[in-house]
FIMIKOL-222483 format. One line per 3 residues: number of its first residue (from 1); their letters; for each residue x, y, z of N, C-alpha, C. Coordinates in pm, whole numbers, padded with zeros to 5 digits, always signed. Example, Ala and Ser with C-alpha at 12.3 -4.5 7.8 and 13.67 -1.06 7.14 Angstrom:
# FIMIKOL-222483
1 = AS = +01319 -00569 +00780 +01230 -00450 +00780 +01320 -00330 +00780  +01285 -00225 +00708 +01367 -00106 +00714 +01290 +00003 +00787
//
This chain:
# FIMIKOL-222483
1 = XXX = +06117 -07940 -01820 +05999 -07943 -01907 +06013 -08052 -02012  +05915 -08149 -02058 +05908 -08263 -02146 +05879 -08188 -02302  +05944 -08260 -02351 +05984 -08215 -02504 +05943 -08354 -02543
4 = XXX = +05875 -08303 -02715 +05848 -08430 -02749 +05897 -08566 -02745  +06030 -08556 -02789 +06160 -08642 -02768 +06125 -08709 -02627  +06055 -08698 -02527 +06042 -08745 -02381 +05959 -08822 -02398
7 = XXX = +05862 -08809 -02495 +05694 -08874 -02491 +05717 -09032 -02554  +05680 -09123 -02519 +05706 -09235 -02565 +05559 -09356 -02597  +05473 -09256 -02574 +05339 -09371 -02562 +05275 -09355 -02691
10 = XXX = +05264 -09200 -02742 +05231 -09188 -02826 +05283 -09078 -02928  +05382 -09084 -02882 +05494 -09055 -02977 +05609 -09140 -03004  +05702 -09131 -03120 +05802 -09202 -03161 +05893 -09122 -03246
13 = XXX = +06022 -09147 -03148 +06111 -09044 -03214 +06069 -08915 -03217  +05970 -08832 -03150 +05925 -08688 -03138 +05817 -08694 -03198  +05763 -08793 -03312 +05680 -08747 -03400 +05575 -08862 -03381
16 = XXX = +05419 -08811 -03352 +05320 -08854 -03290 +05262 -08898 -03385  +05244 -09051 -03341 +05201 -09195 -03410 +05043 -09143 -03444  +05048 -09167 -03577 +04933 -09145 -03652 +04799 -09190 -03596
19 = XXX = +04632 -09142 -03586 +04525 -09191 -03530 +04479 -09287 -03623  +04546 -09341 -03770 +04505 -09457 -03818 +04566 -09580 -03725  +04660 -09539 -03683 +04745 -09639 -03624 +04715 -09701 -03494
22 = XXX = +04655 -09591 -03424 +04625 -09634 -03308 +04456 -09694 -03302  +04409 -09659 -03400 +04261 -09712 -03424 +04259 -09880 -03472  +04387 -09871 -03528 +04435 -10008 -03522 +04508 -10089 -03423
25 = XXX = +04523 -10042 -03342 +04613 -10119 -03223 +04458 -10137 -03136  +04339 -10032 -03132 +04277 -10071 -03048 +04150 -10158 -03103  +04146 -10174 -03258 +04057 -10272 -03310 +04102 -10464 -03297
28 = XXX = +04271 -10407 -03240 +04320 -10576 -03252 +04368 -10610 -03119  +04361 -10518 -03023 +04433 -10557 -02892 +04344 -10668 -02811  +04207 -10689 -02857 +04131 -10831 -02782 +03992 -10781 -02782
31 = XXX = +03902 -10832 -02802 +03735 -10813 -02787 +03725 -10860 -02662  +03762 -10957 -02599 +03718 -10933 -02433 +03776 -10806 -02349  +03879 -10754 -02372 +03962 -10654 -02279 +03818 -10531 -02321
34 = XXX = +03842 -10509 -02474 +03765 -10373 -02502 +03614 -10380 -02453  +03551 -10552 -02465 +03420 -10539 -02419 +03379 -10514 -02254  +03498 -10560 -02183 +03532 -10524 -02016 +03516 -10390 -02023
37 = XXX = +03598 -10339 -02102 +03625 -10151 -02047 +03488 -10123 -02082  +03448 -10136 -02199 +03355 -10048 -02243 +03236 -10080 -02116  +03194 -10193 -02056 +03135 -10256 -01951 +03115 -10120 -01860
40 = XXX = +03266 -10094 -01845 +03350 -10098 -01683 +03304 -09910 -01700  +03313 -09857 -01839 +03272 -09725 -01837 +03145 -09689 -01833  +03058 -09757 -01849 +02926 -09760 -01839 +02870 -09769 -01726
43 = XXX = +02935 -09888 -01631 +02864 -09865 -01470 +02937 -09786 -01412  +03069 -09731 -01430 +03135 -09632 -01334 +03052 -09505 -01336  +02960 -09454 -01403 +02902 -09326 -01394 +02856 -09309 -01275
46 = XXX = +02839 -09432 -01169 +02755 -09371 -01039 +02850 -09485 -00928  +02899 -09426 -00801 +02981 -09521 -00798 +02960 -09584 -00616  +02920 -09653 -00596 +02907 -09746 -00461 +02933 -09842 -00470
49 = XXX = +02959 -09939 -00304 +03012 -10022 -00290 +03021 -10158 -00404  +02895 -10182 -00467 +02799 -10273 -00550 +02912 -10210 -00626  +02909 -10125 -00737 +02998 -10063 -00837 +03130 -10109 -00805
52 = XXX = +03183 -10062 -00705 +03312 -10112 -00707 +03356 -10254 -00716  +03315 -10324 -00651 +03348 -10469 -00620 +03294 -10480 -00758  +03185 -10488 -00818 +03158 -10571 -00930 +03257 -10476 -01084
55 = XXX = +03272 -10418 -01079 +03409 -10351 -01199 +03524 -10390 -01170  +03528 -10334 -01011 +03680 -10419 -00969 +03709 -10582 -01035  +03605 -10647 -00968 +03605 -10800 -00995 +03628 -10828 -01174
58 = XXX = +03540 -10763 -01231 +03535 -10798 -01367 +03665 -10736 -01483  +03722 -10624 -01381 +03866 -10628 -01445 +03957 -10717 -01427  +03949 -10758 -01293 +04106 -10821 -01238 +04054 -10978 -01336
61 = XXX = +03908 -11037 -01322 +03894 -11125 -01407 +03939 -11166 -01505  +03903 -11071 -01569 +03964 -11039 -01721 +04087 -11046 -01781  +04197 -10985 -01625 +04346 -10996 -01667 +04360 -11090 -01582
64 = XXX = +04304 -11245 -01562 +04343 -11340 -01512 +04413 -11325 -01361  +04408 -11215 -01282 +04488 -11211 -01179 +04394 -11265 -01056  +04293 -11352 -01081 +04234 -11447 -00952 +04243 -11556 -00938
67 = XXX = +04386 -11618 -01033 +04417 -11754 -01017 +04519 -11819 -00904  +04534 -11663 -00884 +04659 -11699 -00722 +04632 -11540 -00654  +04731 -11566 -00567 +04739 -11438 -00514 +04630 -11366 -00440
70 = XXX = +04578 -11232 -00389 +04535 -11194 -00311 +04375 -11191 -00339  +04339 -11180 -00488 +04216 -11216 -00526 +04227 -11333 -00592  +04269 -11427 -00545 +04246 -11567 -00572 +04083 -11659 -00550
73 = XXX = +04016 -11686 -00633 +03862 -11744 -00589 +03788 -11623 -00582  +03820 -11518 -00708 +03695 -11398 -00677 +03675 -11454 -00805  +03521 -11429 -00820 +03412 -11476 -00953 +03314 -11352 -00917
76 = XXX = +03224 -11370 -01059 +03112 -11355 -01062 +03032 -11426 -01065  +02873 -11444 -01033 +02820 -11554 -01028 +02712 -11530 -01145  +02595 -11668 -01193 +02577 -11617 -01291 +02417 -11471 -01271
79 = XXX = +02443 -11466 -01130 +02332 -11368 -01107 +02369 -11247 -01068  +02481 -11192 -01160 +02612 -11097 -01141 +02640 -11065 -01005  +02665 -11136 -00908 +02687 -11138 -00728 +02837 -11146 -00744
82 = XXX = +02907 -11068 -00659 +03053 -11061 -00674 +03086 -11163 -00553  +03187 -11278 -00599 +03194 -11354 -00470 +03339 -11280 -00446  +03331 -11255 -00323 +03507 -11205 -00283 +03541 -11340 -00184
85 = XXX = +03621 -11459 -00182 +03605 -11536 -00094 +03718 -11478 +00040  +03845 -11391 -00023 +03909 -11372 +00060 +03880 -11250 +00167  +03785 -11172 +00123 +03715 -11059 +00169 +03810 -10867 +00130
88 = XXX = +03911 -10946 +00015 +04025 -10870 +00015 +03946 -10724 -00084  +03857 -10733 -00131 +03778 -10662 -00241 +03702 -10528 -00128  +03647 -10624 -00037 +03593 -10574 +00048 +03660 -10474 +00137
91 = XXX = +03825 -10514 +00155 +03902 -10460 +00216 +03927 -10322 +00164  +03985 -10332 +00043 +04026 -10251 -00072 +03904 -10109 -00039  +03786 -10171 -00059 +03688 -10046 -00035 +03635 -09995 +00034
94 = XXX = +03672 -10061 +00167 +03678 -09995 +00316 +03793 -09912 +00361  +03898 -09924 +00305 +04038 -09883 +00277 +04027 -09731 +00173  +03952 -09698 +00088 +03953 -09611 +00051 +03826 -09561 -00032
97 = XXX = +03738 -09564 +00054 +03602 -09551 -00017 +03552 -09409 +00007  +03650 -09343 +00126 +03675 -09212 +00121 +03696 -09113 +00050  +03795 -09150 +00009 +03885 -09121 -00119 +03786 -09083 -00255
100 = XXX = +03772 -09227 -00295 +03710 -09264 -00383 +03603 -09177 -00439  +03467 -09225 -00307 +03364 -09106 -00291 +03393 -08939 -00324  +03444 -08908 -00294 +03510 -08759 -00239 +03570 -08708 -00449
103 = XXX = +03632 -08823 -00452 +03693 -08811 -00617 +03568 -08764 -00699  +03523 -08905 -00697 +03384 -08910 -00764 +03283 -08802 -00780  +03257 -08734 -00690 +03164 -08626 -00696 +03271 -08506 -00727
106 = XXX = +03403 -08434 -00701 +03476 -08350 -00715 +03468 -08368 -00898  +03489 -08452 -00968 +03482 -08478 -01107 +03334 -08482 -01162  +03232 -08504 -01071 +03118 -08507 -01133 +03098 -08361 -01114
109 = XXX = +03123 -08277 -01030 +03090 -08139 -01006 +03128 -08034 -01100  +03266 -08078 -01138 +03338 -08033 -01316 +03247 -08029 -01409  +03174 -08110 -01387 +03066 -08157 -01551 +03136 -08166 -01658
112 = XXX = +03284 -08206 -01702 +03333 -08288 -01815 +03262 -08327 -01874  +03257 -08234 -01985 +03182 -08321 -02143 +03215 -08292 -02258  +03256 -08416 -02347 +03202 -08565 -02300 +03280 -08637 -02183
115 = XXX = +03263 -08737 -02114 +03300 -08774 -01944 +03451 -08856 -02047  +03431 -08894 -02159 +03580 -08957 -02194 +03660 -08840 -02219  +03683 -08748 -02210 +03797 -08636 -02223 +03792 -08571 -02066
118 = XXX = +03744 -08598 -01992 +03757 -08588 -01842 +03902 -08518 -01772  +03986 -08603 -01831 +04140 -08618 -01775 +04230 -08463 -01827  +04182 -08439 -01927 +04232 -08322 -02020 +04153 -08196 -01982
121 = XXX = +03966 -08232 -01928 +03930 -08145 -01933 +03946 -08049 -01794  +03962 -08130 -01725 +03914 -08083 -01558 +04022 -07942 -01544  +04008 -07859 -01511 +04109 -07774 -01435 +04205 -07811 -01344
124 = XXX = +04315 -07693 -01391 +04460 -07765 -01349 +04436 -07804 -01181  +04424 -07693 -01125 +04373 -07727 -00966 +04267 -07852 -00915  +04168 -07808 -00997 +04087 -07938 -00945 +04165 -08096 -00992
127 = XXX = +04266 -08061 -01108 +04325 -08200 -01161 +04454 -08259 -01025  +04461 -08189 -01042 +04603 -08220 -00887 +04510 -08226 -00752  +04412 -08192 -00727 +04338 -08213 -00623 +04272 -08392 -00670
130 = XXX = +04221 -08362 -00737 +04181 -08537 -00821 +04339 -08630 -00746  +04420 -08605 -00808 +04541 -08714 -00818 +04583 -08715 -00715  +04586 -08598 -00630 +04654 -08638 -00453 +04533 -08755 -00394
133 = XXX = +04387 -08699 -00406 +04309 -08817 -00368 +04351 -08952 -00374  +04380 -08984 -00552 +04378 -09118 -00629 +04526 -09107 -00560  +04631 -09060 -00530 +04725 -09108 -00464 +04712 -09160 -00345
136 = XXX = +04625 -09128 -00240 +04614 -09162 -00153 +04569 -09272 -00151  +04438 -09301 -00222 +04374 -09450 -00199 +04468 -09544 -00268  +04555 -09512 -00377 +04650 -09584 -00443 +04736 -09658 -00309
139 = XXX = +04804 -09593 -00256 +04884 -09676 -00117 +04789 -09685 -00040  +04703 -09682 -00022 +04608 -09750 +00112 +04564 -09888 +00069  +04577 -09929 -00079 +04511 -10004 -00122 +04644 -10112 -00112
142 = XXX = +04787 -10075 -00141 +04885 -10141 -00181 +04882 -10225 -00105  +04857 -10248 +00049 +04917 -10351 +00115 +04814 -10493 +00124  +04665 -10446 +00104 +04528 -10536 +00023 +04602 -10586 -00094
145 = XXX = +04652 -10541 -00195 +04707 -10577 -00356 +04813 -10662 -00333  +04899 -10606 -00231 +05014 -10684 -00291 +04985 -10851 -00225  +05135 -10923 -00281 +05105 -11053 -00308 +05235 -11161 -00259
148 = XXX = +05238 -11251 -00244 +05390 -11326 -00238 +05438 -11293 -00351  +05437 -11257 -00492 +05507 -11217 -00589 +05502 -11088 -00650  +05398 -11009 -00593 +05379 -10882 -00625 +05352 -10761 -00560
151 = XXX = +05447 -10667 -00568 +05395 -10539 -00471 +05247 -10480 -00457  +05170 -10494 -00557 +05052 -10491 -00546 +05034 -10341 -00636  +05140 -10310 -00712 +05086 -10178 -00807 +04993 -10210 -00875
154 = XXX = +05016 -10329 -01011 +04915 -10400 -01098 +04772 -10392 -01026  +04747 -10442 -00955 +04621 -10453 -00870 +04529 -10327 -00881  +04643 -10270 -00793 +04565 -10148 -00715 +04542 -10040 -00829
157 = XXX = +04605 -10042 -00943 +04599 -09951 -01073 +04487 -09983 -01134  +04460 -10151 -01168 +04367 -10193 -01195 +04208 -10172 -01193  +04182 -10156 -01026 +04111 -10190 -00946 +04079 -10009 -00932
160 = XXX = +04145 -09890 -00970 +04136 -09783 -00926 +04056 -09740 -01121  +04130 -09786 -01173 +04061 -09777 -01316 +03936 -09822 -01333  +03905 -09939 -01272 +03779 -09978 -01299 +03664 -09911 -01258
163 = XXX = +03662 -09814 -01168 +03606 -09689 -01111 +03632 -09529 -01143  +03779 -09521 -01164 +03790 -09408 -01211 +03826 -09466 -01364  +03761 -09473 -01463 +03868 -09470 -01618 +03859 -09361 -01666
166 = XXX = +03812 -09268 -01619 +03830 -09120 -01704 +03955 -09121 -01651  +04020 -09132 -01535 +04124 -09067 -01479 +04305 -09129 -01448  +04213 -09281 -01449 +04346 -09356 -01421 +04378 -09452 -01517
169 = XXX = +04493 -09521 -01500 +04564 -09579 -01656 +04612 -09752 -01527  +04544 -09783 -01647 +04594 -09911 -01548 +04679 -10007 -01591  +04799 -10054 -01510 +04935 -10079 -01540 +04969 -10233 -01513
172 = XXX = +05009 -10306 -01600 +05085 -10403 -01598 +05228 -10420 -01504  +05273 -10567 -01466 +05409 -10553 -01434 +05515 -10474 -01529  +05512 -10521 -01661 +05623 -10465 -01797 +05577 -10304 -01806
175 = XXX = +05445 -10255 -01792 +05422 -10127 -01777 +05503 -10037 -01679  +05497 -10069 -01589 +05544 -10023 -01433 +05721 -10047 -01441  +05740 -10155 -01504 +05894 -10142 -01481 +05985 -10070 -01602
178 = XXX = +05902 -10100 -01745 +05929 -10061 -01845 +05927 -09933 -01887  +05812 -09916 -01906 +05740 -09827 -01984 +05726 -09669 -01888  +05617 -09629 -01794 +05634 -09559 -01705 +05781 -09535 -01595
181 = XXX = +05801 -09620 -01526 +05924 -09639 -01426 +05947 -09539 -01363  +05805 -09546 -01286 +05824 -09491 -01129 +05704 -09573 -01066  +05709 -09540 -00978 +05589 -09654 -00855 +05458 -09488 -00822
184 = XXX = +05480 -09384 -00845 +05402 -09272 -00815 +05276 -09258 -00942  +05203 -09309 -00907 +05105 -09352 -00960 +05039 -09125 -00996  +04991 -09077 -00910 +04997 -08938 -00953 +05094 -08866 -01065
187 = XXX = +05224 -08941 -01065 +05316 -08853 -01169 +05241 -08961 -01293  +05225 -09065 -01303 +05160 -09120 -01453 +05096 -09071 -01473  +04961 -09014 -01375 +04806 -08988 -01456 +04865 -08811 -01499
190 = XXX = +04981 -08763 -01395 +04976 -08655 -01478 +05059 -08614 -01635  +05192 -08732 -01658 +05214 -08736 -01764 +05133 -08787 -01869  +05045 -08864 -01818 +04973 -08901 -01920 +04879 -08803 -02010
193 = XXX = +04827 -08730 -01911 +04757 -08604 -01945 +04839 -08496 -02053  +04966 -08490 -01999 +05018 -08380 -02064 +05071 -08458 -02204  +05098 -08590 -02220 +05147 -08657 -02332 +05026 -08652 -02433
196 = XXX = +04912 -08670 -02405 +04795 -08654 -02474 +04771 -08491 -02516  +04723 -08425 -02438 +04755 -08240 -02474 +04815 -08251 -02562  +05004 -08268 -02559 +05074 -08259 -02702 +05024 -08318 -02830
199 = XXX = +04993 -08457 -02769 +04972 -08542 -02930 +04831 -08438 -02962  +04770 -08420 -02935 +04633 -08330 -03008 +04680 -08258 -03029  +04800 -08164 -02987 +04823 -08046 -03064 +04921 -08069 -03222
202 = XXX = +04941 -08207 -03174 +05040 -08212 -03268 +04940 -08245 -03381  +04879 -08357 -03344 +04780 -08362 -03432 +04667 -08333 -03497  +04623 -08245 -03435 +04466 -08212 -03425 +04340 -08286 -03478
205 = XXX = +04361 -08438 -03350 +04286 -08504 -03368 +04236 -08522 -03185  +04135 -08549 -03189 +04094 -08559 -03024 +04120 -08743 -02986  +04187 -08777 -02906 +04262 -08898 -02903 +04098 -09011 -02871
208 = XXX = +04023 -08977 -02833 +03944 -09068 -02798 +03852 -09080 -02949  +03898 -08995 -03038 +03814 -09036 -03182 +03867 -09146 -03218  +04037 -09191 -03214 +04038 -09300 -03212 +03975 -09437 -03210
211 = XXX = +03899 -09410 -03136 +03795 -09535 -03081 +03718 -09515 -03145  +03614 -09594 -03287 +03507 -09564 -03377 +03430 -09675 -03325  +03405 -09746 -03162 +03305 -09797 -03109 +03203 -09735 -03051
214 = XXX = +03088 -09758 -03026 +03032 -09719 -02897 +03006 -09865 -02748  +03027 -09834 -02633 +03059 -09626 -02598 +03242 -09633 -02598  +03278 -09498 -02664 +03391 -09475 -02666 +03502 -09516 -02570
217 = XXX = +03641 -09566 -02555 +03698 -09521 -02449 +03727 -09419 -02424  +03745 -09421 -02256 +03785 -09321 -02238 +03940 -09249 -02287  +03995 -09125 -02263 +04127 -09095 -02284 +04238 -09230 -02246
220 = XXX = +04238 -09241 -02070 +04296 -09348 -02047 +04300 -09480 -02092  +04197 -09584 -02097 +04181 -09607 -02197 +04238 -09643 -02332  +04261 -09545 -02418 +04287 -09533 -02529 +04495 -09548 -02542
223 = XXX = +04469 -09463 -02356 +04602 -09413 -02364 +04706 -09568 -02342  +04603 -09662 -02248 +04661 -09763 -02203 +04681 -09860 -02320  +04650 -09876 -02431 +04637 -09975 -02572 +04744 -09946 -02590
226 = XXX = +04822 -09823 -02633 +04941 -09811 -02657 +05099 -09787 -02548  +04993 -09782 -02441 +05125 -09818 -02336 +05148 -10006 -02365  +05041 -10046 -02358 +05126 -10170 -02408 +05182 -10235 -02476
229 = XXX = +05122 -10125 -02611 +05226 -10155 -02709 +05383 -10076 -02709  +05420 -10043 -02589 +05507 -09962 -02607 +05625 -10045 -02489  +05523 -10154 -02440 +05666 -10228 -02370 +05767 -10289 -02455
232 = X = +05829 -10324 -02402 +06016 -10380 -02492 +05920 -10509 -02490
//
């Protein structure tokens, strides 16, 4: 069982980093990243092919990862048309659009509200039913993601956030090796969950108040600002 002492994202040393603090990490971490998410939470409410490719695209954009590698030459155009030139986008959501679908409505059927506390709110069963899904499309997606220099976690975390952000946390290389350090993408979204639970209890503050924008981030989100501040 995880004891505070375990929690490291948003805790320090056991004792859970103040919501002035983190309202500040997420007022300075970049106006393009926060104006992406906030984007990316707004069209994810309804989710098809169109949805995916164009969130997908406009995240990986964002974190520069179409200058090489497997989405290399994906744009938007200026008549928001997602160009995929390698067809690898396309792949990705033929690869798990199953999944995806199937997620999507299982969480819309919850009725989570508000949809940014999603991750905390859902029931324990339906939450592990959620994450075996998102596990699944997670490796179906890996071998589309990966790269001559990359296994393809970054990607596929990415690319799974930009559709699910109530649910998933999307991870950097220094994230993945650092910070989390495991490749089981299900054990993050569920520590993440339970690391958040504590900090509200510790604090009794709801973590997405943090965010004094509209529209809010989501939990993840919120949760991911300080995973990066939490790499070495």
């Amino acid at each position: 069982m995880m004891t505070l002492a375990d929690y490291k994202i948003l805790f320090k040393n056991g004792h859970p980093i103040m919501p002035a603090q983190l309202t500040s990490c997420i007022n300075n971490f970049g106006k393009s990243y926060n104006a992406t998410v906030r984007n990316i939470i707004q069209n994810s409410e309804e989710l098809n092919e169109a949805t995916f490719k164009y969130n997908a695209a406009k995240l990986l954009i964002n974190f520069k990862m179409v200058r090489k590698g497997p989405f290399h030459g994906l744009k938007i155009n200026d008549s928001q048309e997602v160009h995929d030139p390698k067809g690898n986008l396309k792949s990705c959501w033929e690869a798990t659009k199953n999944d995806l679908l199937s997620t999507h409505q299982i969480i819309k059927n919850a009725g989570c509200h508000p949809r940014t506390r999603t991750l905390v709110l859902l029931d324990q069963f339906i939450r592990e039913e959620v994450v075996s899904k998102i596990w699944s499309a997670f490796k179906k997606m890996l071998p589309i993601t990966m790269g001559k220099y990359s296994y393809g976690l970054v990607g596929a975390s990415k690319i799974l956030f930009s559709v699910l952000p109530e649910i998933v946390l999307p991870l950097d290389n220094a994230q993945w090796l650092f910070v989390v350090k495991t490749v089981d993408l299900g054990d993050v979204i569920n520590r993440m969950a339970d690391e958040i639970i504590a900090w509200e209890n510790e604090t009794g503050f709801q973590l997405q108040d943090c965010d004094k924008e509209k529209p809010q981030f989501t939990l993840p989100a919120v949760y991911n600002v300080m995973a990066m501040e939490a790499r070495p």
